[in-house]
C-alpha positions in Angstrom: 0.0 0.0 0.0 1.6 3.4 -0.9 2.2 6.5 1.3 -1.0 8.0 -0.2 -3.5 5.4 0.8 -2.1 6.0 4.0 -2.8 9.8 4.3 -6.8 9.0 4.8 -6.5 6.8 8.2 -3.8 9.0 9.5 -6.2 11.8 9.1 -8.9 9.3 10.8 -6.5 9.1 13.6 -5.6 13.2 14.3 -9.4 13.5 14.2 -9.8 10.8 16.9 -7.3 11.8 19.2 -8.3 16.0 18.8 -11.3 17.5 20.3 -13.0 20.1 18.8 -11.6 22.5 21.0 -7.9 21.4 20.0 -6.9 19.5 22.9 -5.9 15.7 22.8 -8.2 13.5 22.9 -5.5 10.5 23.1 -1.7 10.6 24.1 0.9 11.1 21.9 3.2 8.6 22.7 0.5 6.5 23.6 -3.2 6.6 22.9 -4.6 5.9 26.8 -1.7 8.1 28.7 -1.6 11.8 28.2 2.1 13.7 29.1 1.8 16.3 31.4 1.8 19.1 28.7 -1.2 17.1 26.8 -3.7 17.3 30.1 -2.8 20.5 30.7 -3.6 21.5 27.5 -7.3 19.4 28.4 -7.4 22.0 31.6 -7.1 25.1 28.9 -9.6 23.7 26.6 -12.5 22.8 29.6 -11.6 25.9 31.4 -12.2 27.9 28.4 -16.0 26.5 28.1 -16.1 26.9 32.1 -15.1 30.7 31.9 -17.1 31.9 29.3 -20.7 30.6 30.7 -23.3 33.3 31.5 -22.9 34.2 35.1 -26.1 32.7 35.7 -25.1 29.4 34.3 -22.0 29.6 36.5 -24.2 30.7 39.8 -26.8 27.8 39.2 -24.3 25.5 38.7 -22.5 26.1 42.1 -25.6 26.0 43.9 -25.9 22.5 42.6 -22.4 21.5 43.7 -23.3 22.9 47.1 -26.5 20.5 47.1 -24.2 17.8 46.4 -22.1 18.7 49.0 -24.9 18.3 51.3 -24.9 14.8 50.4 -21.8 14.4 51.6 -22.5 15.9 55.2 -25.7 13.9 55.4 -23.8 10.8 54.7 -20.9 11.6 56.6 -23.0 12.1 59.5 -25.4 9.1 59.5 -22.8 6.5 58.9 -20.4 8.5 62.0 -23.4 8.0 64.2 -23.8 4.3 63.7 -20.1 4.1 63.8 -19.4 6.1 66.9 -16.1 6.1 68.5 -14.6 2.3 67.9 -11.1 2.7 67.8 -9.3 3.8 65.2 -10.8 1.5 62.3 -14.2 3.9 62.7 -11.9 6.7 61.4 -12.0 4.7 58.2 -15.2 3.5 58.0 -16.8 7.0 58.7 -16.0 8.5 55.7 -17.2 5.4 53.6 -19.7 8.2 52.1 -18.3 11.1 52.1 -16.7 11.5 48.4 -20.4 10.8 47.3 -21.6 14.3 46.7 -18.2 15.3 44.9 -18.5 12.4 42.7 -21.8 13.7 41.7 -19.9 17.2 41.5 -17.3 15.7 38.9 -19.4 13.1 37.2 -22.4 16.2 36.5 -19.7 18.5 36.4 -21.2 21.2 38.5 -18.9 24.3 39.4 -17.3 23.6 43.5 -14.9 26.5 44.1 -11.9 24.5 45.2 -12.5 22.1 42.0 -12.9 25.4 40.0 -9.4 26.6 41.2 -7.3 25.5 39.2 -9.0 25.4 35.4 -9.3 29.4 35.4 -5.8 29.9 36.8 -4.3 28.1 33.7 -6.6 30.3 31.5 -4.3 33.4 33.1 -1.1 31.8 33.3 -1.3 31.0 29.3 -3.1 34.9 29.0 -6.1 33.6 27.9 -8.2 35.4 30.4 -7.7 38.4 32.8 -7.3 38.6 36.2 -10.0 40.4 36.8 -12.2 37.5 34.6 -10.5 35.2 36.9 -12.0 36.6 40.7 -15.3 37.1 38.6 -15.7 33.2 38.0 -14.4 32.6 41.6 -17.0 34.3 43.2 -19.8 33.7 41.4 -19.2 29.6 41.9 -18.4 30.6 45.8 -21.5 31.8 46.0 -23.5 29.6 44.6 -21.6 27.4 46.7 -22.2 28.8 49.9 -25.8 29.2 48.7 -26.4 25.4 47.7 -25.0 24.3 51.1 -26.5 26.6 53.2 -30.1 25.6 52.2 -28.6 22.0 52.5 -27.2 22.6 56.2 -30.7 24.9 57.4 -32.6 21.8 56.3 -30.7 19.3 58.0 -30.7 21.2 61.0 -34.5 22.2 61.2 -36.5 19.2 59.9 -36.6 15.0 61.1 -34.2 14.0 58.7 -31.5 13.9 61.0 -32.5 11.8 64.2 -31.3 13.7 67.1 -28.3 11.5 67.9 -27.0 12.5 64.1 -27.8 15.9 64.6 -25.5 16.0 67.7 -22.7 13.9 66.0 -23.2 17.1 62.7 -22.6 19.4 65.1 -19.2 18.2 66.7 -17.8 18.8 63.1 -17.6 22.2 63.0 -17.0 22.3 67.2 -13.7 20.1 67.2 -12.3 22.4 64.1 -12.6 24.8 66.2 -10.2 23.8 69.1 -7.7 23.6 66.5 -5.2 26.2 66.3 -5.9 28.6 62.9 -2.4 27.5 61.5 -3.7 24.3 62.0 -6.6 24.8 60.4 -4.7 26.7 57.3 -2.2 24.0 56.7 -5.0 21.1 56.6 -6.5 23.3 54.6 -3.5 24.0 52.2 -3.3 19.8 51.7 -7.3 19.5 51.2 -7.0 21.8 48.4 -3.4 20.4 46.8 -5.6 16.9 47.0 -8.3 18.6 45.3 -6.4 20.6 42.9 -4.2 16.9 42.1 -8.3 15.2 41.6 -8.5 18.3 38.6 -5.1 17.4 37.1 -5.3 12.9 37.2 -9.1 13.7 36.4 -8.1 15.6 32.7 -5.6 12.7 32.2 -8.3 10.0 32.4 -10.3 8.8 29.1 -13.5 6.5 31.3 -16.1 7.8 33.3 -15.5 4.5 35.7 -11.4 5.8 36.5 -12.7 9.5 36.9 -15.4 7.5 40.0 -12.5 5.7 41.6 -9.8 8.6 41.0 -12.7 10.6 43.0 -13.9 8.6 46.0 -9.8 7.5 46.8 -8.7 11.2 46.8 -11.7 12.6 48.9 -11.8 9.9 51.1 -8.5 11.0 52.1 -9.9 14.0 53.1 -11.9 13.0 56.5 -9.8 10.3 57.1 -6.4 12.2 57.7 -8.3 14.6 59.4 -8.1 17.7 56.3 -11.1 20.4 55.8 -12.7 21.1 52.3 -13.7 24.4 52.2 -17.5 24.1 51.3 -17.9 21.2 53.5 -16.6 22.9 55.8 -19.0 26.1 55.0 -21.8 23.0 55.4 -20.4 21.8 58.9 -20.2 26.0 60.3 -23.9 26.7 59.4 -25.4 23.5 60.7 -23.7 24.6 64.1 -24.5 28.0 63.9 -28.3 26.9 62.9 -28.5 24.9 65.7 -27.8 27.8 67.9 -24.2 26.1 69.0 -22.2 29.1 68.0 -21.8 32.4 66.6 -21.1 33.0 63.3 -18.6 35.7 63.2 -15.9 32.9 65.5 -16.5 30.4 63.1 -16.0 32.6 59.9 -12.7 33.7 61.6 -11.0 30.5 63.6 -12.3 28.4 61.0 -13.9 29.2 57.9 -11.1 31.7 56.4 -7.8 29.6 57.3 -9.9 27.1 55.7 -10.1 29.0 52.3 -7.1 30.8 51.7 -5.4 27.3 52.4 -7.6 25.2 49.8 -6.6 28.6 47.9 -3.2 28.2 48.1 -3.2 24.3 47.8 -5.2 23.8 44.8 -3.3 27.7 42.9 0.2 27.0 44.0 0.9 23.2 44.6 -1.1 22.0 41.8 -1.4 24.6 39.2 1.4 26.8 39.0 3.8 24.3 39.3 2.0 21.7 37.0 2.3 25.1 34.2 6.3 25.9 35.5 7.2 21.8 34.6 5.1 21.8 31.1 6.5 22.2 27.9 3.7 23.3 25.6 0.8 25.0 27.2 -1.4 25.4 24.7 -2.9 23.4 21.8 -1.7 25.3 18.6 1.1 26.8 20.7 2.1 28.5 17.3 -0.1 31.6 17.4 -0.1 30.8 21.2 1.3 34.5 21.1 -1.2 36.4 18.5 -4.0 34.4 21.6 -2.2 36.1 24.6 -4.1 39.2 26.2 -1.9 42.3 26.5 -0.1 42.7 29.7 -3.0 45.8 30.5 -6.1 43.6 29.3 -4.6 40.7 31.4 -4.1 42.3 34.5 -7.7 44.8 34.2 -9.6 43.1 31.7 -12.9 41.2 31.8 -11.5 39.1 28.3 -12.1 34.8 28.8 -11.5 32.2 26.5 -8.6 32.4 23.4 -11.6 34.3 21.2 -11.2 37.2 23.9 -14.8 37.0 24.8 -16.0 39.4 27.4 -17.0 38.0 30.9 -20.3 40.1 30.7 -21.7 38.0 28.4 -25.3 38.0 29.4 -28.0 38.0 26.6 
């Protein structure tokens, strides 16, 4: 067979291995393992279609991430009650529930701020999007967020579907974080969000929906069982306290709620996506106009521009 009748198939291939968006859809080297420069084009390419949804579309969806979140606390919280304190094997079977809600998160892939870290960021490092663009997305999936899992907490701590035995076990969540020092707090904090922040990155070098469900319940399991907080489970844990009457909320925004976010901030920003971008070789897919893509140093740093089409953030209809 000559050259020629090959062109055809290896066309076939490119196609099946390239997304629309340009990213790879299979590994160069080989077809089911990405390099590190191939997912982190993948990151570029989904954060692109993250960043430039409406801002409804962005708030809606982080309400439903903080609903599934609420799944998490109520099974958390029923299976620590039936469990109680037996020794250190009930530290491992207590959290046999708790990366449910963040599967749903990743699976439906609704918009959870500390999973939402890290996609944007590489949109800035590359250029792609502004700063400003950047805190835009952030607080519009924080909110949503906070909104989701506060309607998830009042429920749970105003209506029968916690007995009272679970309701008291809920509220020694938020109770114990608090006797930890706030460095303590921030550097379990800083290693919930690198774990996080790791879950985005192995999660964009997996091809099956069955490796993204075991990827997701190994790394969040981790979470409660070494003892780390997640910042909107953690949002979840302070309200159903605070609804129950078992603190005030200005302590627990302060001793544990803010050491809590700037160190899934850090962990998921710094550990995870700034050095994943400082150890890659090619950023971008089509890396050769990656410099006729890149914003100006002034529209990067006070622009609303998203996306390599330099779409503006306002983009309401």
């Amino acid at each position: 067979m000559s050259s020629e009748d090959d062109l055809p198939n290896e066309s076939l291939q490119v196609g099946i291995d390239q997304a629309q968006s340009g990213a790879p859809a299979g590994g160069t080297a080989t077809r089911d393992r990405f390099s590190a420069s191939e997912i982190f084009q993948r990151i570029v390419a989904s954060a692109e279609q993250e960043v430039e949804d409406t801002h409804a579309e962005l708030f809606y969806s982080g309400i439903a991430a903080g609903f599934g979140i609420t799944i998490t606390l109520l099974g958390y919280t029923v299976v620590s009650a039936m469990v109680g304190d037996a020794g250190g094997l009930a530290r491992l079977v207590k959290p046999v529930l708790y990366p449910i809600g963040f599967v749903i998160i990743v699976i439906g892939h609704y918009q959870l701020y500390t999973e939402n870290t890290l996609p944007p960021v590489t949109l800035v490092l590359t250029r792609l999007s502004s700063i400003p663009a950047l805190f835009r997305v952030w607080g519009l999936v924080l909110l949503g967020n906070v909104v989701g899992v506060g309607i998830g907490a009042f429920v749970l701590a105003n209506t029968a579907v916690l007995s009272p035995a679970e309701a008291a076990v809920a509220e020694q969540f938020a109770t114990e974080a608090m006797h930890v020092s706030w460095w303590g707090v921030f550097f379990k904090g800083v290693f919930a969000g690198w774990l996080v922040g790791g879950l985005v990155w192995v999660d964009h070098g997996t091809r099956d929906t069955v490796g993204r469900i075991v990827i997701t319940y190994l790394l969040i399991y981790l979470i409660p069982v070494v003892g780390l907080f997640h910042i909107i489970t953690s949002i979840g844990d302070a309200l159903f306290l605070f609804f129950r009457g078992g603190a005030a909320l200005v302590p627990l925004v302060w001793e544990f709620l803010l050491p809590v976010f700037l160190g899934n901030t850090l962990g998921g920003v710094v550990l995870v996506g700034v050095l994943n971008y400082a150890h890659t070789g090619e950023h971008i897919s089509g890396a050769d106009d990656a410099a006729e893509e890149e914003l100006s140093l002034q529209e990067w740093v006070f622009g609303g521009l998203v996306g390599r089409w330099r779409v503006m953030f306002e983009n309401e209809e």
